[in-house]
N, C-alpha and C positions, 0 to 999 in steps of 0.2 A: 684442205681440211676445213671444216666448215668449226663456225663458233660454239655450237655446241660441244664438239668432240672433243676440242681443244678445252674445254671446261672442263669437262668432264674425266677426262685422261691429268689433268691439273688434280680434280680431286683424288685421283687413284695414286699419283705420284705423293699429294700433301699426305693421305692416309696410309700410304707404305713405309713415307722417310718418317711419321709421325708414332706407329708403331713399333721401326726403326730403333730411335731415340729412347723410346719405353724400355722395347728391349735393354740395348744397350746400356743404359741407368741400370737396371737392373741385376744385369753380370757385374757392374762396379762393387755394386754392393753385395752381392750375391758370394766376389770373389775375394775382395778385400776390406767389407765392415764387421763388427761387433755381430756373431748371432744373437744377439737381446732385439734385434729388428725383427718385426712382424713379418717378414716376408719369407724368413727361414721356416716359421710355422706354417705359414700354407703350402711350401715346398715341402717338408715333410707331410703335411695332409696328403701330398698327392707323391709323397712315395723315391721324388726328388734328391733325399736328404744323401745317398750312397752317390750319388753324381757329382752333386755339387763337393761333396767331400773332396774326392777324387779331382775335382779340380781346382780344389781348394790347394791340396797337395803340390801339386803343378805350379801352382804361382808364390809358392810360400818364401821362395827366397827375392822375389822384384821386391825393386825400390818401385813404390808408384807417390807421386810427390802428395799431400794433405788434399789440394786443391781438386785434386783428380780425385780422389776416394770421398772426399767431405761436400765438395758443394756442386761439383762438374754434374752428378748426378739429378741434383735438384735441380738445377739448370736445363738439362735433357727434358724431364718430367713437365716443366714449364714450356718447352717448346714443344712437347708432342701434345699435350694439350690447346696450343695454340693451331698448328698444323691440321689435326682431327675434329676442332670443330669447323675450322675454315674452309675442311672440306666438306663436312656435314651439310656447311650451309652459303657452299658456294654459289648455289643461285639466288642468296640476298646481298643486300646490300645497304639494307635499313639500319635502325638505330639498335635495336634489338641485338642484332647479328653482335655488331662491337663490345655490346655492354655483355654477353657472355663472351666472347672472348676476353674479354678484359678480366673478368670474376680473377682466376687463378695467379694470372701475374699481380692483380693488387694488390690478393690477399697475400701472396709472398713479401711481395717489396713489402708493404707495410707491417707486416710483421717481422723484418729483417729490423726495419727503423726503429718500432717500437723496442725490439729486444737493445738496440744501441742505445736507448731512454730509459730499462731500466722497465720500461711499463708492464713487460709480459718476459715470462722466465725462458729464459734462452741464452745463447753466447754469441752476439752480435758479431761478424763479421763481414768484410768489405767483398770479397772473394765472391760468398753468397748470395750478397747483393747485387754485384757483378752478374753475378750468372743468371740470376730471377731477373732482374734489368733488360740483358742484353735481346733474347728471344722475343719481347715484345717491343725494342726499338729495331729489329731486325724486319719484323714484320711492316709496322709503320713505314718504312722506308722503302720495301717491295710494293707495297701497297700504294705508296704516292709515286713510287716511278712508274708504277701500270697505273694510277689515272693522268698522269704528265703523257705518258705515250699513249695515251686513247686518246688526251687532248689534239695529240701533235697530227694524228691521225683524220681529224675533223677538218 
């Protein structure tokens, strides 16, 4: 398999587990948050609102722990955002490329940090942090073991 294919079938994989992840965030919240979240209004816009009831029903008795309903999700949304543009712009590898990937996880962490200082209104927690954290040391780490192994390769 020649190196294009292999890129290319890379970005189909990153933008499949990346909308994936979207999804999935989304039935979290979808199944067990507060309806006062904007995402129940555009599922009713589109007619949604008798299904998701119906499955709303379905899970009404799981224990699902805080960490899975509160922050797992923002965590998801931070990785498929990483994922989907990585595959957008898999055939860069400029400075460009990093400093938009980067936008969304910094603006989480640091807005996770500030709410812990008190500077901007929110309920700081570690859990959140963790999750907005984790997706882009995840990547870093993929990312330097494929330039180690292109090294090794030379």
């Amino acid at each position: 398999m020649n190196h294009c294919c292999i890129k290319n079938s890379r970005a189909a994989i990153e933008t499949f587990s990346g909308v994936l992840l979207l999804t999935c965030g989304c039935v979290i919240y979808l199944l067990f948050r507060s309806r006062s979240l904007n995402i129940y209004q555009w599922c009713s816009a589109l007619g949604l609102m008798g299904f998701i009831d119906y499955c709303r029903d379905i899970v009404q008795g799981w224990y699902v722990p805080d960490v899975v309903r509160f922050c797992l999700p923002d965590g998801m949304y931070c990785a498929s955002y990483i994922l989907i543009v990585d595959a957008i712009w898999h055939k860069e590898n400029g400075k460009l490329k990093y400093v938009i990937l980067s936008l969304v996880p910094i603006i989480t962490i640091s807005s996770e940090l500030l709410q812990s200082l008190n500077f901007i209104r929110g309920t700081f927690d570690v859990f959140d942090l963790i999750c907005y954290a984790l997706p882009p040391l995840i990547y870093i780490c993929f990312i330097t073991l494929q330039k180690l192994k292109k090294e090794q390769q030379i």
